[in-house]
C-alpha positions in Angstrom: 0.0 0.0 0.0 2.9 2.5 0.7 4.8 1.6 -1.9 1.5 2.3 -4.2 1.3 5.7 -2.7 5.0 6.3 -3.4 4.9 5.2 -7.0 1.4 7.7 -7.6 3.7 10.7 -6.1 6.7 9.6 -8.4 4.4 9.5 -11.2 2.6 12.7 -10.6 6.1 14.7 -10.2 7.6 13.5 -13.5 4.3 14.2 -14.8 5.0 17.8 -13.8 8.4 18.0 -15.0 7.0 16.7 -18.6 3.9 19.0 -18.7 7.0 21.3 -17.7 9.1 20.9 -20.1 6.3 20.8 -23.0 5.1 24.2 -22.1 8.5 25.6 -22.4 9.1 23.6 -26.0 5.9 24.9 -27.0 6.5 28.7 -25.8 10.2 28.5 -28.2 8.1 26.6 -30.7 5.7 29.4 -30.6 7.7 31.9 -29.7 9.3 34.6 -32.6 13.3 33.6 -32.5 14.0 37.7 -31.8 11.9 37.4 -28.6 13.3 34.5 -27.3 16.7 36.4 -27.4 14.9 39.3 -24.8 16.3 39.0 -21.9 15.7 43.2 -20.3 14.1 43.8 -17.7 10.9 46.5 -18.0 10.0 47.0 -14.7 11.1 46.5 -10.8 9.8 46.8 -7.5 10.6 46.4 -4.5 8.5 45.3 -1.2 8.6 44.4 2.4 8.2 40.9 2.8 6.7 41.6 6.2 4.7 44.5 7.6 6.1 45.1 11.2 7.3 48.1 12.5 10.6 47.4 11.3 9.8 47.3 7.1 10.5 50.3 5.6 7.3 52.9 4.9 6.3 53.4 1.6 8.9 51.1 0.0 6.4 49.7 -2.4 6.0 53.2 -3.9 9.4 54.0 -4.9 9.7 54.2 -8.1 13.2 52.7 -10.0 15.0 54.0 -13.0 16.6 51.5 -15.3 19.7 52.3 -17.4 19.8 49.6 -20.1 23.4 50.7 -21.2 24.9 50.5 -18.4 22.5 47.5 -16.8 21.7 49.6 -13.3 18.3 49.8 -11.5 18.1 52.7 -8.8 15.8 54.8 -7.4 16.8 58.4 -8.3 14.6 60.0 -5.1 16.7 58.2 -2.6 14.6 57.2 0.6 15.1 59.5 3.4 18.1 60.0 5.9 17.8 57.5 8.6 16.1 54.9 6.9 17.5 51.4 7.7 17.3 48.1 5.4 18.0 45.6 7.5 15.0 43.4 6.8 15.5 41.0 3.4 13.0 42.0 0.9 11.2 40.5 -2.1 11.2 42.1 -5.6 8.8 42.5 -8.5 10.4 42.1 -12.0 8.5 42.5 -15.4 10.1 41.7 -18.6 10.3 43.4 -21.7 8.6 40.3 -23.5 5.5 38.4 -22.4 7.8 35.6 -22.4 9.9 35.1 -19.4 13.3 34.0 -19.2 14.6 31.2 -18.7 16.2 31.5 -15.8 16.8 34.7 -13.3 19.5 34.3 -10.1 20.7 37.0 -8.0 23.7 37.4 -6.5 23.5 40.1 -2.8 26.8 41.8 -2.5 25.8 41.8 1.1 26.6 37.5 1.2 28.4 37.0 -2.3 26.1 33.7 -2.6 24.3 33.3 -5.9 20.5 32.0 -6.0 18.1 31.1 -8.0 15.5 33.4 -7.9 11.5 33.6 -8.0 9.1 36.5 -6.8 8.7 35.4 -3.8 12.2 34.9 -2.6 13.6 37.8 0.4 16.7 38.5 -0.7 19.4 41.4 1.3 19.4 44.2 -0.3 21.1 46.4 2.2 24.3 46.5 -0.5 24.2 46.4 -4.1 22.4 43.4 -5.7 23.6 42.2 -9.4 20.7 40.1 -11.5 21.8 37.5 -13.8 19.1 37.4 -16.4 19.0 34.3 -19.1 17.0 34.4 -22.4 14.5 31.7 -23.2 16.5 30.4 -25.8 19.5 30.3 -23.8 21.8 32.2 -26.2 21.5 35.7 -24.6 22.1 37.1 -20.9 21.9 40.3 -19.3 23.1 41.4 -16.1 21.4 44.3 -13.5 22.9 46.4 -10.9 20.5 47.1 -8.5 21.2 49.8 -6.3 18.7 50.5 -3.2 19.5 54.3 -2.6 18.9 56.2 1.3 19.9 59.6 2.0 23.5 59.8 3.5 22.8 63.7 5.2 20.1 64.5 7.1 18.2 66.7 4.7 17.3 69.4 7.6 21.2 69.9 8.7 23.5 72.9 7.2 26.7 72.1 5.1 29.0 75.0 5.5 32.3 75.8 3.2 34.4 78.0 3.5 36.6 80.4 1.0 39.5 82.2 2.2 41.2 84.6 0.8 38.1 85.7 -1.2 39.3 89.5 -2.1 42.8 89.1 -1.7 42.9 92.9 0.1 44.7 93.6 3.2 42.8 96.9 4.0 39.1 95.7 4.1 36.8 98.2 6.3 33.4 96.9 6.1 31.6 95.2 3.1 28.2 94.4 1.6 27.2 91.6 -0.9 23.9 92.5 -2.5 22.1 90.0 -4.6 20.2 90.6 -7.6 18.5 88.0 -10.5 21.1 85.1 -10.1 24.4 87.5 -10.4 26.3 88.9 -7.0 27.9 92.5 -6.2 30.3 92.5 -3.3 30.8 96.9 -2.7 33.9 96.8 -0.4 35.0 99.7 2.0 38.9 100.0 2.5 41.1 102.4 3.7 41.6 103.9 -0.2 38.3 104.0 -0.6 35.4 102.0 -2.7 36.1 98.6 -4.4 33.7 96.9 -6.5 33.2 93.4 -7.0 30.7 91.0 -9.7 30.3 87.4 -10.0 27.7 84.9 -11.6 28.0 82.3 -8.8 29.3 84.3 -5.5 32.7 82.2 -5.5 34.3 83.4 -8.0 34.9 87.5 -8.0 35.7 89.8 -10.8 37.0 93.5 -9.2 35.4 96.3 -11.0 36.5 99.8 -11.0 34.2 102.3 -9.6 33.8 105.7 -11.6 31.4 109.0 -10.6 32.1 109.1 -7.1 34.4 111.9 -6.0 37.9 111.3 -3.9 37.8 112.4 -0.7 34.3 110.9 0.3 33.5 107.7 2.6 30.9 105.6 1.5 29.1 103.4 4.0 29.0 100.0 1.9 27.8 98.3 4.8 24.6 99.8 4.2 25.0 99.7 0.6 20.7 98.9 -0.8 19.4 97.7 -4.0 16.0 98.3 -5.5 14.6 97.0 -8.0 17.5 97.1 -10.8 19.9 100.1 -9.0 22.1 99.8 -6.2 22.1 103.0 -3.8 25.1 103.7 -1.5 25.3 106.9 1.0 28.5 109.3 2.0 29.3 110.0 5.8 28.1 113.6 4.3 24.8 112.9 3.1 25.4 112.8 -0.4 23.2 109.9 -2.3 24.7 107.9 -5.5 23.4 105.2 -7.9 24.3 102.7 -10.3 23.0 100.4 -12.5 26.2 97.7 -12.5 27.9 98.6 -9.5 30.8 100.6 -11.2 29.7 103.2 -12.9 28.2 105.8 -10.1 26.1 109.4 -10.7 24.9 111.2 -8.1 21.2 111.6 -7.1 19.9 115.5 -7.0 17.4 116.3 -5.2 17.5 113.6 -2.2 17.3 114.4 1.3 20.7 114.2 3.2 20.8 110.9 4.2 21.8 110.0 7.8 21.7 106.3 6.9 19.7 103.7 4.2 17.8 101.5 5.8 16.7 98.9 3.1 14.2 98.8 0.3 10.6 97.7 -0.1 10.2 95.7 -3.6 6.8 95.2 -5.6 4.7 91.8 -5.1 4.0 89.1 -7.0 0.5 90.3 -6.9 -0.7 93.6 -5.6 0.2 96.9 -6.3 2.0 98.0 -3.8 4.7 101.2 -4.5 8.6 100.5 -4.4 10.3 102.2 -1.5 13.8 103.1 -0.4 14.2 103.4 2.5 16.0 105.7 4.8 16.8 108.0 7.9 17.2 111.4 6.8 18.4 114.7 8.6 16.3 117.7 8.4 17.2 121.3 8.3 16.2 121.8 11.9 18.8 118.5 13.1 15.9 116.2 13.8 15.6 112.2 12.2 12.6 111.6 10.3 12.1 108.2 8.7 11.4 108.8 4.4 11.4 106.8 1.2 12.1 107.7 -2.4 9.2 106.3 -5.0 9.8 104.8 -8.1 10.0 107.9 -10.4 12.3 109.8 -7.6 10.1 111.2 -5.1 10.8 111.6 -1.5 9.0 111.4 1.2 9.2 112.5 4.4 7.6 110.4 7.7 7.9 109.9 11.2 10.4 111.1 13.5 13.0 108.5 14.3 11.9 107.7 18.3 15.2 107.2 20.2 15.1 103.3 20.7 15.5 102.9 17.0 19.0 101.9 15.9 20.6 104.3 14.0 23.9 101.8 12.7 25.4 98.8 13.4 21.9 96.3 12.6 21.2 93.7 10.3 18.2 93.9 7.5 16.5 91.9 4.8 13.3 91.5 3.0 10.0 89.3 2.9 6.6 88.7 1.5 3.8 88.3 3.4 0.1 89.0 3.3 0.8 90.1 -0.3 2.8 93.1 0.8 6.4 93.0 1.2 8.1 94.4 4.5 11.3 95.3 5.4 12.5 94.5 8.3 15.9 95.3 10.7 17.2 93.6 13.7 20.1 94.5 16.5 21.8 97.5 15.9 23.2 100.6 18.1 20.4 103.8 19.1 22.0 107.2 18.7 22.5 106.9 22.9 25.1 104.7 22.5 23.2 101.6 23.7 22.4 98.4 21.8 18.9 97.0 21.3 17.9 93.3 20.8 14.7 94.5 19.1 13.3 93.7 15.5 11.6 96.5 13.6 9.7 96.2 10.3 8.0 98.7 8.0 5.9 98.5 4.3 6.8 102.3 3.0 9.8 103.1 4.7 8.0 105.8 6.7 6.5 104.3 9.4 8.2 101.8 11.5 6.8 99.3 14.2 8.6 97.7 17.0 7.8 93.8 17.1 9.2 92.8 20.2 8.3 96.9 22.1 6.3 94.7 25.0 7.6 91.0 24.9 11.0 89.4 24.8 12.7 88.6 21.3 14.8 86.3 22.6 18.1 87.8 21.7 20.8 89.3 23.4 21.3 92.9 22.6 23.5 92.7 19.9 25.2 95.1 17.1 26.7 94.1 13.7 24.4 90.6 13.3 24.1 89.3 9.6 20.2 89.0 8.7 18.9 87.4 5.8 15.3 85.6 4.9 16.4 82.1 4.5 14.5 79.2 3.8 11.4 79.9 5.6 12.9 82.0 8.3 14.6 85.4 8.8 18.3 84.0 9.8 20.3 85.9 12.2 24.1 85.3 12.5 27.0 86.3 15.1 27.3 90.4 16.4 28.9 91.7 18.9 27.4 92.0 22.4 27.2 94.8 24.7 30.8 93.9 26.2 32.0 94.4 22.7 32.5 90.5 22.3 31.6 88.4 19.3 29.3 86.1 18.5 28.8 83.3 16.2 25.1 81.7 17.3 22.6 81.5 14.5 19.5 82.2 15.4 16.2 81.9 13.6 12.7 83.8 13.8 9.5 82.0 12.3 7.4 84.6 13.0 9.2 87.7 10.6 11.1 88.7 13.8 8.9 89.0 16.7 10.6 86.2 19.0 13.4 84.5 18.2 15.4 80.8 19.3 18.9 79.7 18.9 19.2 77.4 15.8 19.6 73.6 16.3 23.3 72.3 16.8 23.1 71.0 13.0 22.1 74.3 11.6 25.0 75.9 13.3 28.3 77.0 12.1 31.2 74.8 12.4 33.6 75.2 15.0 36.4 76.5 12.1 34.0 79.7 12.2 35.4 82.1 13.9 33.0 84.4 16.4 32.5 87.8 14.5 29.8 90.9 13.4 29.4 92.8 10.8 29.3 90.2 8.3 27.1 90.4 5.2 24.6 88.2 4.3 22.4 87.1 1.2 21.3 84.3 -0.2 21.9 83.0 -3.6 19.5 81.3 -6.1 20.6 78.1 -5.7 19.9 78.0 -2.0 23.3 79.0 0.1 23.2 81.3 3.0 26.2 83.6 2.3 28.5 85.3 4.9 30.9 87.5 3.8 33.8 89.5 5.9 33.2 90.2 9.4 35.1 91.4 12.3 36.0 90.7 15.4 35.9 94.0 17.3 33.9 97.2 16.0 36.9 98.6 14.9 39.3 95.7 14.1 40.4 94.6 10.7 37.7 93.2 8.1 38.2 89.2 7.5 38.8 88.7 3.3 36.8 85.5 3.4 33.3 83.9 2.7 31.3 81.1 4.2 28.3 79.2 2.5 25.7 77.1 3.5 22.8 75.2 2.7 20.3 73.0 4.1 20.6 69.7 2.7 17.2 69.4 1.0 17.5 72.7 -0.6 20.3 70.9 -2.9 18.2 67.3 -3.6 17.4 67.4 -7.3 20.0 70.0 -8.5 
């Protein structure tokens, strides 16, 4: 009786193999010769063979690019930083043909063994995997790289590089890097007077050689302003000057004498809001009064300057909200001599509000802090404090500069950074902060260098 039972299991498993073996003779019978040749694959897929906590999310919807030159499969949009693949993992292939091959083994680079595979089959792809694909006929074969891609930098911490000499001058005062539709002017103070700088991608410099501005003048390029397509620079005496490519200077008649620029106010995307420069102005009887110049020239005179606004010494930038863009300055020195960890913002450049008048920003009172409106935030870097002693915290403000907090650890700038204010700040189209110059004391010697950085994530897809 068993050995009936033995001989009915023998007979139904060659029965198999030969109802087997037909269907493949009949598929080549069938089959054109040129397909039975195919042996590429058209389509992959990978998917956690189990679903506990420990299979990676979303790993059925990553989507894999396959280079048939060079026989790799990756996914370009890597899965994010942290990710682990430490579970074995089953893969989907379809071929190019609706014949199949005739045979597919893989080989992990993670255990060098070589398999025969099916779909079913959890194989390690925590390393590279190579596929050893076989045509039906047997005469062709095609082997895959496939890569399983994860994010090596966490995509929310700063990479920071740094450039040094960046001028190559000895006898740097006080600078200002101003950007404007994808191309950079540095406007450098020194102790000979203005230099100019251009460049296309902030690293590399070009010097330009300043014309229309008359000997014997000091112009405050710290506080150097661009609106719309002219830059605006001020003289200790007043005087106003333009340009349209940072070298060539003419002086503007009829403005105000200007005590110091403040910033611009830009158009909207939508909305008709007027362009502004703005500035603090001294009138004939010796008193500040806040005014901006219009689009076709026009000045305007507003509020008095109240005495907790700083004067010099703060940090300023630009940003959109509400449909309206605002200007906005931070830090800085008031004309008593005392410095001010308060924010203040305007929309004309004639009326200013204090955002932090009755609660606490969060900063220290600080002069010479580089501002910019970086990725979301308005960025605030380094100054010097009340003791005269520099800084080098970066902090950030979601709310346009009402309250502020210190920057995570990963955001911060690496210890190779030395402490310093009155660095300059921008950002460039391609998403890196900029920091340019500094110094270490209010009146010490200007560093002739440049750091950049950018977030991670701001670079994925570049």
């Amino acid at each position: 009786m068993r050995n009936n039972g033995l001989r009915s299991v023998l007979v139904s498993c060659l029965a198999a193999l030969v109802l087997s073996s037909c269907l493949k003779d009949e598929a080549q019978r069938t089959t054109p010769k040129w397909r039975q040749k195919n042996c590429q694959i058209a389509s992959f897929l990978l998917k956690n063979v189990t679903k506990d906590k420990d299979s990676i999310a979303g790993l059925s919807r990553v989507t894999f690019t396959i280079d048939q030159l060079r026989g790799e499969i990756y996914n370009t949009d890597s899965l994010p930083y942290g990710t682990r693949v430490t579970h074995k993992l089953a893969c989907q292939i379809v071929y190019d043909e609706a014949v199949g091959p005739s045979s597919v083994e893989f080989e992990p680079e993670a255990t060098g063994k070589r398999i025969s595979g099916r779909e079913d089959d959890s194989i390690d792809f925590s390393r590279p995997v190579r596929i050893y694909v076989t045509s039906l006929d047997r005469t062709e074969a095609k082997t895959y790289t496939v890569r399983l891609n994860v994010h090596q930098q966490d995509p929310d911490s700063m990479a920071w590089q740094h450039t040094a000499p960046l001028l190559r001058q000895s006898n740097l005062v006080e600078a200002r890097v101003l950007a404007h539709t994808g191309a950079y002017l540095l406007l450098a103070r020194t102790t000979d007077g203005l230099s100019a700088y251009r460049s296309s991608d902030a690293q590399t410099w070009t010097a330009l050689t300043p014309s229309g501005l008359p000997a014997g003048k000091t112009f405050e390029a710290a506080y150097a302003t661009l609106l719309r397509h002219t830059y605006y620079i001020h003289a200790t005496d007043g005087a106003l000057y333009r340009s349209s490519d940072g070298a060539t200077w003419t002086f503007v008649a009829g403005a105000p004498t200007i005590v110091r620029l403040l910033g611009a106010v830009d158009t909207v995307t939508y909305g008709s809001q007027p362009v502004a420069l703005a500035a603090i102005v001294r009138s004939k009887d010796n008193t500040l009064h806040f005014a901006s110049m219009d689009a076709s020239g026009t000045w305007t005179t507003g509020d008095a300057v109240p005495t907790t606004f700083p004067t010099e010494g703060f940090g300023s930038t630009s940003y959109e909200a509400a449909y309206r863009r605002h200007l906005l300055i931070a830090g800085g020195r008031r004309r008593d001599g005392i410095l001010t960890d308060q924010a203040w913002e305007t929309t004309d450049g004639r009326t200013w509000i204090c955002l932090n008048q009755y609660t606490a920003s969060g900063l220290p009172a600080l002069e010479g802090a580089a501002v910019a409106n970086y990725s979301g935030a308005i960025v605030l870097v380094g100054g010097l404090n009340a003791s005269g002693t520099a800084q080098r915290t970066l902090y950030l403000s979601y709310d346009r500069g009402a309250t502020w907090i210190a920057a995570a650890h990963k955001l911060q700038l690496p210890t190779e950074f030395v402490a310093r204010g009155y660095a300059s700040a921008a950002v460039t189209s391609d998403g890196y902060l900029l920091l340019v110059g500094g110094r270490t004391s209010r009146t010490g010697a200007m560093m002739d260098e440049l750091w950049r950085g950018r977030i991670n994530r701001l670079g994925y897809g570049r």
